[in-house]
Backbone as a ProteinNet text record, in pm:
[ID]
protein_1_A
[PRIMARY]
XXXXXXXXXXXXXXXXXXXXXXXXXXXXXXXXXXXXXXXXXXXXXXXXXXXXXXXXXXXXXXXXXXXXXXXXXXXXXXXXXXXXXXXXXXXXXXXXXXXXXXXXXXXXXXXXXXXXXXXXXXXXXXXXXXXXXXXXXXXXXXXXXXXXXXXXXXXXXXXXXXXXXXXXXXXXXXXXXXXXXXXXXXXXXXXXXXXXXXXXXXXXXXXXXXXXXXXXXXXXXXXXXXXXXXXXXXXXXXXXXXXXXXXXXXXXXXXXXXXXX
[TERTIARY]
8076.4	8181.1	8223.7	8226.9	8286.8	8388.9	8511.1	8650.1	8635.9	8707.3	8742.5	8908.8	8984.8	9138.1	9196.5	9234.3	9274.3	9417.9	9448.9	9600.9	9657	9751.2	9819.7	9884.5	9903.1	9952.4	10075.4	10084.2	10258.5	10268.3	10165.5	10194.7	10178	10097.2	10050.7	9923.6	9854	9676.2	9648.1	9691	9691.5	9704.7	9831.6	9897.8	9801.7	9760.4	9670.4	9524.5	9478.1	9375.9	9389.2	9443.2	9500.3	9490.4	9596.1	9594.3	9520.4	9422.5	9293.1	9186.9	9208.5	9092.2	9121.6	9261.7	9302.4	9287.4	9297.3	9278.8	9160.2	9056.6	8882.2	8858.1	8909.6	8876.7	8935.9	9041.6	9109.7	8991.1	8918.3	8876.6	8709.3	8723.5	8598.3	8483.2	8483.6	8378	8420.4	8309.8	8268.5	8314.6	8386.2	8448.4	8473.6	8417.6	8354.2	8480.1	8586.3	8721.1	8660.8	8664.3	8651	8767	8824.6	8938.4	8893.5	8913	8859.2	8984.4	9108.7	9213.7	9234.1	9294.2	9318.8	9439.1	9533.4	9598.7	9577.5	9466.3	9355.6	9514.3	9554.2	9646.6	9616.7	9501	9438	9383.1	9345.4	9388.9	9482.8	9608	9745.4	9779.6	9781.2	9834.8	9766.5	9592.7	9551.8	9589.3	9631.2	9690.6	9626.6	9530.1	9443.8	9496.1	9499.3	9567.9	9546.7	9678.8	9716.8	9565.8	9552.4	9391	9304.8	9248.9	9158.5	9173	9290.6	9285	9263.7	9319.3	9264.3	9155	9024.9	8905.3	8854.5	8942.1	8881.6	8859.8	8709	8696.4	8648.2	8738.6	8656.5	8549.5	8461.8	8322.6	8285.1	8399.7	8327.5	8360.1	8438.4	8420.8	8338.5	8279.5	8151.8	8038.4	8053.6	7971.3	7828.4	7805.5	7705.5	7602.4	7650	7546.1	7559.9	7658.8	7619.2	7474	7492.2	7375.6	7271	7280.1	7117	7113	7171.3	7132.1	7101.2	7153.7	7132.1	7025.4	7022	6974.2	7032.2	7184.7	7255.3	7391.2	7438.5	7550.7	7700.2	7760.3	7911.4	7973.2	8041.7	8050.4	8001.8	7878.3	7756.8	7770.2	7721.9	7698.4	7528.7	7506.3	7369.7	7298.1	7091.2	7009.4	7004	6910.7	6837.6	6899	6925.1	6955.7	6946.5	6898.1	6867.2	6975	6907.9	7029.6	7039.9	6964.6	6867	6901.1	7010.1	7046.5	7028.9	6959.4	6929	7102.5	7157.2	7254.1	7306.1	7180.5	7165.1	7285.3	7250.3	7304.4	7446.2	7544.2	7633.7	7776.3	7758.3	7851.7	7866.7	7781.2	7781	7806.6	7796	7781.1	7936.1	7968.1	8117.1	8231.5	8214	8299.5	8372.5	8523	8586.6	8666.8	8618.3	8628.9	8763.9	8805.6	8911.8	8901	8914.7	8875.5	8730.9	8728.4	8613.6	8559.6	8673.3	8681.8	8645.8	8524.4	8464.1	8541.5	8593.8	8621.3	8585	8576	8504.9	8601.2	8666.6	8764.6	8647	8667.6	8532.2	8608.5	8742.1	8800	8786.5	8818.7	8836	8710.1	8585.2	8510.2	8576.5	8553.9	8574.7	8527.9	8600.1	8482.8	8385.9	8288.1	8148.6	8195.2	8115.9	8126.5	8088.1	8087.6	8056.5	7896.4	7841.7	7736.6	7686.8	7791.8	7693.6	7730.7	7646.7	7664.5	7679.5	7805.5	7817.9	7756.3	7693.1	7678.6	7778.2	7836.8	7966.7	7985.9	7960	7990.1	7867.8	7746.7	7646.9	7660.1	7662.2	7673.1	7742.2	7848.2	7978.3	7948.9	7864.2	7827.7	7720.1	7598.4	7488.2	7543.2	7647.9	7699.8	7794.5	7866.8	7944.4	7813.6	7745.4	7612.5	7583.3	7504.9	7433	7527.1	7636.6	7747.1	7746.6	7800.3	7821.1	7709.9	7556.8	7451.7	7439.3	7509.4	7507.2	7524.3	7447.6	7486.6	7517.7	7568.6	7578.9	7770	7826.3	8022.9	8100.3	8193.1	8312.7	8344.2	8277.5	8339.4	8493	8552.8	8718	8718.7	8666.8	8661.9	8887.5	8966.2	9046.7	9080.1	9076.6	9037.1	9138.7	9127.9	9239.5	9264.7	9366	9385.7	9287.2	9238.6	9119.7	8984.2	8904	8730.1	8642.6	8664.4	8576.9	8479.3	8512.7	8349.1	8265.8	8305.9	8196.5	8139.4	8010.4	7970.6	7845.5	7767.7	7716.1	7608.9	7562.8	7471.5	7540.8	7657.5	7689.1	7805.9	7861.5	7936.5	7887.8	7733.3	7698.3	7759.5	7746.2	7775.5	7922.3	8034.4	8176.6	8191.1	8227.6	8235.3	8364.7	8465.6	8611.7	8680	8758.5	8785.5	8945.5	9018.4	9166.9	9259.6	9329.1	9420.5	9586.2	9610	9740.6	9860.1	9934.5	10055.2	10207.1	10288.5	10438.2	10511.3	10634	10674.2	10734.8	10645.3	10661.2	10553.1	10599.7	10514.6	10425.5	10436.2	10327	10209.5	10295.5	10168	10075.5	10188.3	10072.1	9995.7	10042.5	9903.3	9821.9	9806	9704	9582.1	9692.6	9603.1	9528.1	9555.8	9483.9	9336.1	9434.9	9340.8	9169.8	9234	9123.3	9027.5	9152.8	9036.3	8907.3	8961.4	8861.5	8727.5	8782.3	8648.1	8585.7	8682.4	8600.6	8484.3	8481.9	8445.2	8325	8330	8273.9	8121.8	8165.6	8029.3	7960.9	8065.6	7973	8038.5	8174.9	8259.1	8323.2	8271.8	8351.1	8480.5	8458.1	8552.2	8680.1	8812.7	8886.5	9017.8	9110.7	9240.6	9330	9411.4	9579	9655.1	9723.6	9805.4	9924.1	10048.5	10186.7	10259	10292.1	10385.8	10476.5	10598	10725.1	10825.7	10752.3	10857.1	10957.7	11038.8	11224.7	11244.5	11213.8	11305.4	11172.7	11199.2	11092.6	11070.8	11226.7	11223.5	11074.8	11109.2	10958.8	10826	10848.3	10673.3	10651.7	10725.7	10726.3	10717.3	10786.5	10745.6	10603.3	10570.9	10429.6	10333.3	10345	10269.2	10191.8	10378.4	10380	10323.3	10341.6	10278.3	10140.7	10076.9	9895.9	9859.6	9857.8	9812.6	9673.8	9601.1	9440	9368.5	9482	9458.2	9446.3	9413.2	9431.9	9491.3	9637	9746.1	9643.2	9674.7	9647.1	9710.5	9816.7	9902.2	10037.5	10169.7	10282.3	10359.2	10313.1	10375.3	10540.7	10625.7	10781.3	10833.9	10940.9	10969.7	11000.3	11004.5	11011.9	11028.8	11189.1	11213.8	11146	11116.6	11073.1	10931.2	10883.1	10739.3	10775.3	10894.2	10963.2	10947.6	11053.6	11079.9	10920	10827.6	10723.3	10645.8	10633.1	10588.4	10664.9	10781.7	10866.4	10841	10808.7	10788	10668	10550.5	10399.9	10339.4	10381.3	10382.9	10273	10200.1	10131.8	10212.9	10184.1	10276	10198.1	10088.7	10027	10057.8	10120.6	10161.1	10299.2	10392.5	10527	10588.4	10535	10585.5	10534	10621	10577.8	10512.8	10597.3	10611.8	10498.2	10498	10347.6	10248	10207.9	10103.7	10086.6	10161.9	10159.8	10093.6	10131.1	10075.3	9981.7	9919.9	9819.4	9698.4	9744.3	9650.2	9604	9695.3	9668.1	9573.4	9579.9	9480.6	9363.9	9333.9	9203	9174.1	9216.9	9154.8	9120.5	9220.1	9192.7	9015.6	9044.5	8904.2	8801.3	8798.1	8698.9	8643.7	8777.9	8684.8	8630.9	8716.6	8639.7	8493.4	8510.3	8345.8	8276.1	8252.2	8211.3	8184.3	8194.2	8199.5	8110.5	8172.7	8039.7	7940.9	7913.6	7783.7	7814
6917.2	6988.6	6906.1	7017.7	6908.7	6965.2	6915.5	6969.2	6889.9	6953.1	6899.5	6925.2	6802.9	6870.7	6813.7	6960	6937.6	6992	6976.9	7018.6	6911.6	6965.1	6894.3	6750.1	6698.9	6528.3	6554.8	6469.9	6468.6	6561.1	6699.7	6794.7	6764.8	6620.6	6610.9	6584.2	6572.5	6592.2	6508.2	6369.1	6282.1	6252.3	6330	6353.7	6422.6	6578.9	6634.8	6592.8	6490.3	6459.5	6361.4	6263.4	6138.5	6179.9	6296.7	6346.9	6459.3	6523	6570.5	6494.6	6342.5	6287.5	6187.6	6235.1	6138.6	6234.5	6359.9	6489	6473.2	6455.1	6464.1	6338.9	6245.2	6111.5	6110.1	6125.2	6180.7	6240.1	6331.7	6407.6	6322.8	6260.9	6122.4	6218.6	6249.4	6329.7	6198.5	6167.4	6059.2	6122.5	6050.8	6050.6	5982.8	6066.2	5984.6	6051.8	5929.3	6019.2	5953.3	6003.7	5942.9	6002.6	5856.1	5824	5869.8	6008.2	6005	6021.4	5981.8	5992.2	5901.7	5846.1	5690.1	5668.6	5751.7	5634.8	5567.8	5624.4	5540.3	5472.8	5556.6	5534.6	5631.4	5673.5	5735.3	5623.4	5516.7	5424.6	5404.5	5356.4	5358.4	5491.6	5577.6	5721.1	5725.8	5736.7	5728.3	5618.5	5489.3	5403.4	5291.9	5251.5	5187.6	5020	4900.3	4784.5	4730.6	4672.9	4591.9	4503.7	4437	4320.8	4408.9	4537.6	4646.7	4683.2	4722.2	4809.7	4697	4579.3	4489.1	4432.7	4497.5	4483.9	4555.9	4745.3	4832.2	4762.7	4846.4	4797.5	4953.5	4970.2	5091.6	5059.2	5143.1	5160.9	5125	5238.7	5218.7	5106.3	5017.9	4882.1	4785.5	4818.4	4732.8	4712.7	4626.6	4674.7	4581.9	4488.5	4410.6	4525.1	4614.6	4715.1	4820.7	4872.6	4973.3	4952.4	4830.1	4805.6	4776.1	4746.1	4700.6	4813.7	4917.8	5098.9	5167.2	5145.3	5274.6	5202.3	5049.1	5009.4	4987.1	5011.5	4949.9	4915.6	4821.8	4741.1	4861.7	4915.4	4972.2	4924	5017.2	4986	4891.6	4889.4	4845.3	4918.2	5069	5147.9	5126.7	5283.7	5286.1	5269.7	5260.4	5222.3	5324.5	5302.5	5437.8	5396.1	5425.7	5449.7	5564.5	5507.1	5584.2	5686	5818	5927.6	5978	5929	5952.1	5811.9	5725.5	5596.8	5607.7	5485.9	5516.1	5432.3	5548.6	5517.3	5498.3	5536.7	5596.5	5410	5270.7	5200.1	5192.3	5268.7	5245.8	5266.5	5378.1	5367.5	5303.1	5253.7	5134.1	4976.9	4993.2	4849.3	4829.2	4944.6	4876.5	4972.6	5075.8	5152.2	5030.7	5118.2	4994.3	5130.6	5032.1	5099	5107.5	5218.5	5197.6	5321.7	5310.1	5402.6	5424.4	5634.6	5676.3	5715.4	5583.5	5651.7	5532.8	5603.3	5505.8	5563.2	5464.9	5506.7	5463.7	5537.5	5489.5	5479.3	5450.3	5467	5448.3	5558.3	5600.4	5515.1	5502.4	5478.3	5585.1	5506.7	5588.4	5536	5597.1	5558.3	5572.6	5529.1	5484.9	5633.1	5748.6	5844.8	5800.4	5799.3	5808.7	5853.3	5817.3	5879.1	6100.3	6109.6	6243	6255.3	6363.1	6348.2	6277.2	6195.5	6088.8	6015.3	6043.7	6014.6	5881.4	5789.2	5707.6	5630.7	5471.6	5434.7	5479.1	5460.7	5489.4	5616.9	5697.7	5793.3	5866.4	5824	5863.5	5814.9	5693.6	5644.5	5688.2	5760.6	5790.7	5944.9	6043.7	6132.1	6125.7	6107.6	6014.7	6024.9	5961	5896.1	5989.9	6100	6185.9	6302.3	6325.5	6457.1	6428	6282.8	6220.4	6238.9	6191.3	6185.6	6335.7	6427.5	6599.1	6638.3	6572	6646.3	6603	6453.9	6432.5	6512.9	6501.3	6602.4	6598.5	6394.8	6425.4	6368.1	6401.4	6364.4	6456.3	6446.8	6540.7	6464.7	6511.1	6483.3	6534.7	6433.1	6457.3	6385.8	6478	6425.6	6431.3	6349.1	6361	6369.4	6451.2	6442.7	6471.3	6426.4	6385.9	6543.2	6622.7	6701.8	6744.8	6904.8	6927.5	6898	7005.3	6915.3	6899.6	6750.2	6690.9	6636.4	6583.7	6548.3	6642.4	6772.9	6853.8	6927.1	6940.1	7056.4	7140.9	7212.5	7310.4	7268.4	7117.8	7070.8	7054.4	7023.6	6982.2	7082.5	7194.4	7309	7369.8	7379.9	7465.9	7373.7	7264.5	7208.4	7140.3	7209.3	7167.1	7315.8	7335.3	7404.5	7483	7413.2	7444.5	7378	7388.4	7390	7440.9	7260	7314.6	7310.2	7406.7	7353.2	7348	7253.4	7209.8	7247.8	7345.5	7335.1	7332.3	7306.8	7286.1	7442.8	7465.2	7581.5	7514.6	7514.4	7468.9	7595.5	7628.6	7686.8	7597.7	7468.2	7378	7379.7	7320.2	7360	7465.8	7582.3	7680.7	7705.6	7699.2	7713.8	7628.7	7561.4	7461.3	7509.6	7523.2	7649.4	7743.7	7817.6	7927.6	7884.4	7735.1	7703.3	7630.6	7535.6	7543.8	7632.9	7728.6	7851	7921	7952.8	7957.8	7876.7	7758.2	7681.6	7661.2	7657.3	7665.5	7777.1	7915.4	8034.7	7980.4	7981.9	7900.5	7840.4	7743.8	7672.3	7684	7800.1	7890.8	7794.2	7793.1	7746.9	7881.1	7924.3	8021	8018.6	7934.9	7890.8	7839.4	7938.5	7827.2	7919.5	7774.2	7790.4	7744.5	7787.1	7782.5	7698.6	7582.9	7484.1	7498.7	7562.2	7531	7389.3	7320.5	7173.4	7189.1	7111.4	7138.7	7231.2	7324.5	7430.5	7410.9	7465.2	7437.4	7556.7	7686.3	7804.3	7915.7	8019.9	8171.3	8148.8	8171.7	8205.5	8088	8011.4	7922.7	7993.9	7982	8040.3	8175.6	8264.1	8398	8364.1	8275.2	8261.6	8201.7	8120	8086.6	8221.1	8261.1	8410.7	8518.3	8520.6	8615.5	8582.9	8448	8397.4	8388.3	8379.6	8362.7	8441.6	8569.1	8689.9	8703.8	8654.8	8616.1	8519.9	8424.2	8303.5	8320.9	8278.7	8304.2	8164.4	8206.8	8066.7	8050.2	7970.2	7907.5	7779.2	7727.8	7641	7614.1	7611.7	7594.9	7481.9	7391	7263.5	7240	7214.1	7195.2	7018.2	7069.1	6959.8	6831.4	6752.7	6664.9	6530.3	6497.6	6322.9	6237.5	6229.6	6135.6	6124.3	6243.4	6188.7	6136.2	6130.5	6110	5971.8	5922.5	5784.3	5706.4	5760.6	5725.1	5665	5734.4	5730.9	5600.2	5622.1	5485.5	5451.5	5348.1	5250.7	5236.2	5279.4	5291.5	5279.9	5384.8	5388.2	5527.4	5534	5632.6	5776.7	5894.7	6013.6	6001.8	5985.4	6001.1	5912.3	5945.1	6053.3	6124	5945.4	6005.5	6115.4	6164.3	6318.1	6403.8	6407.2	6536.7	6730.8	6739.4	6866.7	6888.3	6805.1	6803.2	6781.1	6691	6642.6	6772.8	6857.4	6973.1	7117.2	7136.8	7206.3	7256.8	7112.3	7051.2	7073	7007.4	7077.9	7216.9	7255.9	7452.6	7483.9	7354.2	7423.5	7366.1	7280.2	7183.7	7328.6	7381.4	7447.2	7625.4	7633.9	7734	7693.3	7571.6	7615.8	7556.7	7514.5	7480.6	7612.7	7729.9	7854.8	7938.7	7897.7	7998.8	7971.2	7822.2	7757.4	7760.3	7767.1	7788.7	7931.2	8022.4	8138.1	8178.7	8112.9	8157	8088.4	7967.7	7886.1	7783.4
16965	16892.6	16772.4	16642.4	16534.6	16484.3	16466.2	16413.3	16287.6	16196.2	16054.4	16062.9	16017.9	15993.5	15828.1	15825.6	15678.5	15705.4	15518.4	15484.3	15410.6	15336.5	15193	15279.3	15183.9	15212.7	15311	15442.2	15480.6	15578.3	15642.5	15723.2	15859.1	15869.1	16032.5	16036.5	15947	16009.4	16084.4	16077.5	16129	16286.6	16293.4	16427.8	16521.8	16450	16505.3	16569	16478.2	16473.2	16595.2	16613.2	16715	16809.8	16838.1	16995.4	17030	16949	16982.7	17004	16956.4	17004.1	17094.9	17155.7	17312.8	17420.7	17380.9	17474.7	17544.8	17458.1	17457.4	17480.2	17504.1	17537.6	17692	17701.1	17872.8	17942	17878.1	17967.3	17975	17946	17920.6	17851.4	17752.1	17657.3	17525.2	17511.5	17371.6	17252.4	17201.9	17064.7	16951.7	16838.8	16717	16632.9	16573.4	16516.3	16346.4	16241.7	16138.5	16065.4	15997.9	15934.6	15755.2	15739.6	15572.7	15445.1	15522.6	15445.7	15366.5	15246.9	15192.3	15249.3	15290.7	15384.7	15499.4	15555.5	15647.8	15767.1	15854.2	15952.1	16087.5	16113	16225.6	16346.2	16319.1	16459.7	16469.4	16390.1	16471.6	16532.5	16518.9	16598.5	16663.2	16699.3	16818.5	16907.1	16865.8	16963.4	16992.4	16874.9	16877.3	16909.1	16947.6	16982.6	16830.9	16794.6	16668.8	16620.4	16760	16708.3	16663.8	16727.3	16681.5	16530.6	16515.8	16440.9	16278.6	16293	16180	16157.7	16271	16254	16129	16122.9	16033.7	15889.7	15872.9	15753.4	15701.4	15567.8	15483.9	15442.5	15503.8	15452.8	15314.3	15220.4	15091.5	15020.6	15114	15027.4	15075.9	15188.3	15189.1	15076.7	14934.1	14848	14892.8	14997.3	15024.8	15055.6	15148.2	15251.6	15144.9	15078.9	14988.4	14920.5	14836.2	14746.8	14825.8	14955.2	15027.3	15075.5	15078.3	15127.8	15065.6	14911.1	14807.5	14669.5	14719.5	14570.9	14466.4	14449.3	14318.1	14362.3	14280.5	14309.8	14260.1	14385.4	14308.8	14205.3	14148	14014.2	13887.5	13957.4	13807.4	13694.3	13726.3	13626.3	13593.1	13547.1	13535.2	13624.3	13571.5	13664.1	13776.5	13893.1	13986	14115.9	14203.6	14362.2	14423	14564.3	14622.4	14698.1	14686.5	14711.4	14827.1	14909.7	15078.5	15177.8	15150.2	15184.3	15345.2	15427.1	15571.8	15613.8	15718	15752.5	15894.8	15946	16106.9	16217.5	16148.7	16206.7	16192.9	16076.3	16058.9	16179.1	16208.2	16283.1	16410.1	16474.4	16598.6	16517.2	16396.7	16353.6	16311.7	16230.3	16175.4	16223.1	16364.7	16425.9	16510.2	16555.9	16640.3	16708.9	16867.8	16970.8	17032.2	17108.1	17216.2	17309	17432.4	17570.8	17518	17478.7	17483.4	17324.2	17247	17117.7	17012.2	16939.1	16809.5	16671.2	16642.7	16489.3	16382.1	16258.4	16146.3	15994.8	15883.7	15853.6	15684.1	15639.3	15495.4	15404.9	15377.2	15238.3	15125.2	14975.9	14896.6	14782.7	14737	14676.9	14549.5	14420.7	14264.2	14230.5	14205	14132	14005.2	14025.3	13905.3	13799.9	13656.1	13574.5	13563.6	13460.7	13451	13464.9	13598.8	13616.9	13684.2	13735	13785.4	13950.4	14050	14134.7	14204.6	14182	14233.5	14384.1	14389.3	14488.2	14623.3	14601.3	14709.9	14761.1	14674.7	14694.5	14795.2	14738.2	14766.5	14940.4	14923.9	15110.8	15160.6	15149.7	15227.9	15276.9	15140.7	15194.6	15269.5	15271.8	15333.6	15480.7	15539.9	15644.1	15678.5	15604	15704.3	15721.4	15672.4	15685.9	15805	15819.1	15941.1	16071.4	16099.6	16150	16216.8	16150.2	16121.3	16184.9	16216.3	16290	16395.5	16411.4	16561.3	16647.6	16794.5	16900.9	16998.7	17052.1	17168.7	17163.4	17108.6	17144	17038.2	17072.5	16977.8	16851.1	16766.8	16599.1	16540	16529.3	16455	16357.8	16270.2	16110.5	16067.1	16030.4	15937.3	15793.1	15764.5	15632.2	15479.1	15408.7	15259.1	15274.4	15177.5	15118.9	15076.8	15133	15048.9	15177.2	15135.5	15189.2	15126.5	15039.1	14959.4	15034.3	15158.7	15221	15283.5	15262.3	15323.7	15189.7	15220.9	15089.1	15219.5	15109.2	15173.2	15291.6	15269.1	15346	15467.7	15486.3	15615.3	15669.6	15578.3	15644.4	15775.6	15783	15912.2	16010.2	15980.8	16142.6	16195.2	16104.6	16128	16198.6	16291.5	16430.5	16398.6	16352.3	16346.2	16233.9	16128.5	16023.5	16047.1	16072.5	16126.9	15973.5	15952.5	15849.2	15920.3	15898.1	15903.1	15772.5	15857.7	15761.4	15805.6	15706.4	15740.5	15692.2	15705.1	15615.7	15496.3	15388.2	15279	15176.2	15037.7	14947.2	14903.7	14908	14850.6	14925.3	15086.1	15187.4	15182.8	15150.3	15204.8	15076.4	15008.6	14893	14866.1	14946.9	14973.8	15072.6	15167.7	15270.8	15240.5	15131.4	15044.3	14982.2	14914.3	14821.7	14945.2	15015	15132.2	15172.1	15208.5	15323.4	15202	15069.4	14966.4	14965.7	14890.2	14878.6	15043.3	15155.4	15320.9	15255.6	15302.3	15253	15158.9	15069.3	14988	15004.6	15089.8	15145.1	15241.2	15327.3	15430.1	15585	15564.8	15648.7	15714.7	15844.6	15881.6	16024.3	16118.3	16225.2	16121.3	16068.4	16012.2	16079.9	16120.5	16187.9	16161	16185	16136	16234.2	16174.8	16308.7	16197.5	16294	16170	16223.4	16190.1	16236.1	16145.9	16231.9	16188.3	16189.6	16315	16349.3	16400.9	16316.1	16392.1	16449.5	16437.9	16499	16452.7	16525	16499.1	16355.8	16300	16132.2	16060.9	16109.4	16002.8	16076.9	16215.7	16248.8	16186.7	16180	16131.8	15987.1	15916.4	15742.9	15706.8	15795.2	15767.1	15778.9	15916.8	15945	15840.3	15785.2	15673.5	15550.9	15522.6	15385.2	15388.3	15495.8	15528.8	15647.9	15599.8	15697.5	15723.8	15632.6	15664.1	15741.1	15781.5	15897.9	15994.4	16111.7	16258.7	16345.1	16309.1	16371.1	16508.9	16557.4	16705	16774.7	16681.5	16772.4	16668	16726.7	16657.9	16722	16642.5	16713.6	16641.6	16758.2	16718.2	16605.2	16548	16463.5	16557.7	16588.1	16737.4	16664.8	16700.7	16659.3	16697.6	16866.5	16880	16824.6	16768.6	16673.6	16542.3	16467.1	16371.3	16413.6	16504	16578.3	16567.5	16654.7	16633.1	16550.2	16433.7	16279.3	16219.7	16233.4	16165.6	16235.5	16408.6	16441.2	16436.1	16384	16379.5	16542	16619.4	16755	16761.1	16829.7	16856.2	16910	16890.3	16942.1	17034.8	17164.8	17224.8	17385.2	17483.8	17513.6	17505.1	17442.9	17463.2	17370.5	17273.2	17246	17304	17428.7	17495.4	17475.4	17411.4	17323.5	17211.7	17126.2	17082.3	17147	17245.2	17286.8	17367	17402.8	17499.5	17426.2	17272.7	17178.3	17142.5	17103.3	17107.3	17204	17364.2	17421.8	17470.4	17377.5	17455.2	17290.5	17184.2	17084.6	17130.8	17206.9	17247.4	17308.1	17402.2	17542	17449.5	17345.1	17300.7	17253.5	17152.1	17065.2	17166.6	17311.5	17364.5	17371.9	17418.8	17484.7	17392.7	17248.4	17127.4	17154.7	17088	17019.9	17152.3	17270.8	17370.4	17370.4	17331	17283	17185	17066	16976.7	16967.3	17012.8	17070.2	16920.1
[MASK]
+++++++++++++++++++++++++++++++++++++++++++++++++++++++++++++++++++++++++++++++++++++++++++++++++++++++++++++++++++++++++++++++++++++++++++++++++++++++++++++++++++++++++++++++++++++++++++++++++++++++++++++++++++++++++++++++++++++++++++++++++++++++++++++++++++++

């Protein structure tokens, strides 16, 4: 199974992403969570131990293995590399473990000039494609605002395509703007998570503002995930109420995607 979670900066993806991949780790099914946000804070919410988590290293600043993968040094400029980079060792080599869960944390590559496909860039996609065809554990891609790491090569095989939103107009036109380019590249599993519900009135305003979605979990506004966040404490398990949400969206999309194969 591969989930993608998106949605504008600040709505939760994070959250979502953490305790979907403690759900699926509980239930001892292997889990590959990749961190593709630049605020790169998806091992702390999964709960990863302080020593762990200062192992992570963003990928795309590894420029030693970039250039011995692709053939040119990041931000050189110019000159040929390879666009086919072998990546198959990466994630056992620089993933960092906890229970049933490997994580990988991409960073933020330098965009390239015009035209021009950056080293970095090139490995990072390279390495979420490869990743995305794996077949034997649950993929929880997190991902920036937007799905810049998926394009058409690797849409078939994101299973579920969560967008996260708050009741906000910013959010949701973000949501719009998503489910489009999703569509787009031939992304069709895409779902609606609202966070930050205080009362009917917001679940019913989101509803109404994105009638083309198909909600499937309304997680409540909840301090102690507030509390959480400021103490850089995992929501997993002690916000009850979310973590409870949550798993009725795990069990939902097990029985969808179990469903449509």
């Amino acid at each position: 199974m591969k989930i993608a979670v998106t949605g504008k900066g600040g709505v939760g993806k994070t959250t979502v992403s953490a305790i979907l991949a403690r759900l699926y780790s509980q239930q001892g099914r292997r889990v590959l969570a990749i961190d593709a946000d630049p605020d790169a804070n998806l091992a702390a919410a999964i709960g990863f131990p302080e020593s762990e988590v200062a192992k992570i290293q963003p990928l795309s600043t590894l420029t030693s293995l970039i250039e011995e993968r692709t053939g040119a040094r990041p931000g050189a400029g110019g000159g040929f590399f390879k666009i086919n980079p072998s990546v198959d060792d990466v994630a056992e080599r620089f993933g960092v473990r906890f229970e049933n869960i490997l994580l990988l944390a991409l960073g933020t590559p330098k965009p390239g000039g015009s035209g021009c496909y950056c080293p970095e860039n090139t490995f990072i996609k390279a390495l979420v494609t490869h990743l995305l065809l794996r077949q034997d554990e649950v993929l929880i891609l997190d991902m920036e605002a937007g799905i810049e790491h998926l394009g058409r090569g690797t849409a078939k095989a994101v299973n579920a395509l969560l967008v996260v939103v708050e009741p906000g107009h910013r959010s949701l036109q973000t949501a719009k703007d998503i489910r489009r380019l999703a569509f787009e590249i031939g992304i069709s599993q895409i779902f609606l998570v609202a966070n930050k519900v205080r009362h009917s009135k917001d679940r019913d305003f989101i509803v109404s503002q994105l009638p083309d979605f198909e909600l499937i979990g309304s997680l409540p506004f909840d301090w102690e995930l507030v509390e959480a966040d400021a103490q850089g404490r995992s929501p997993f398990p002690a916000c009850r109420a979310v973590v409870g949400e949550i798993e009725k969206i795990k069990l939902f999309l097990d029985s969808r995607l179990a469903i449509n194969g």
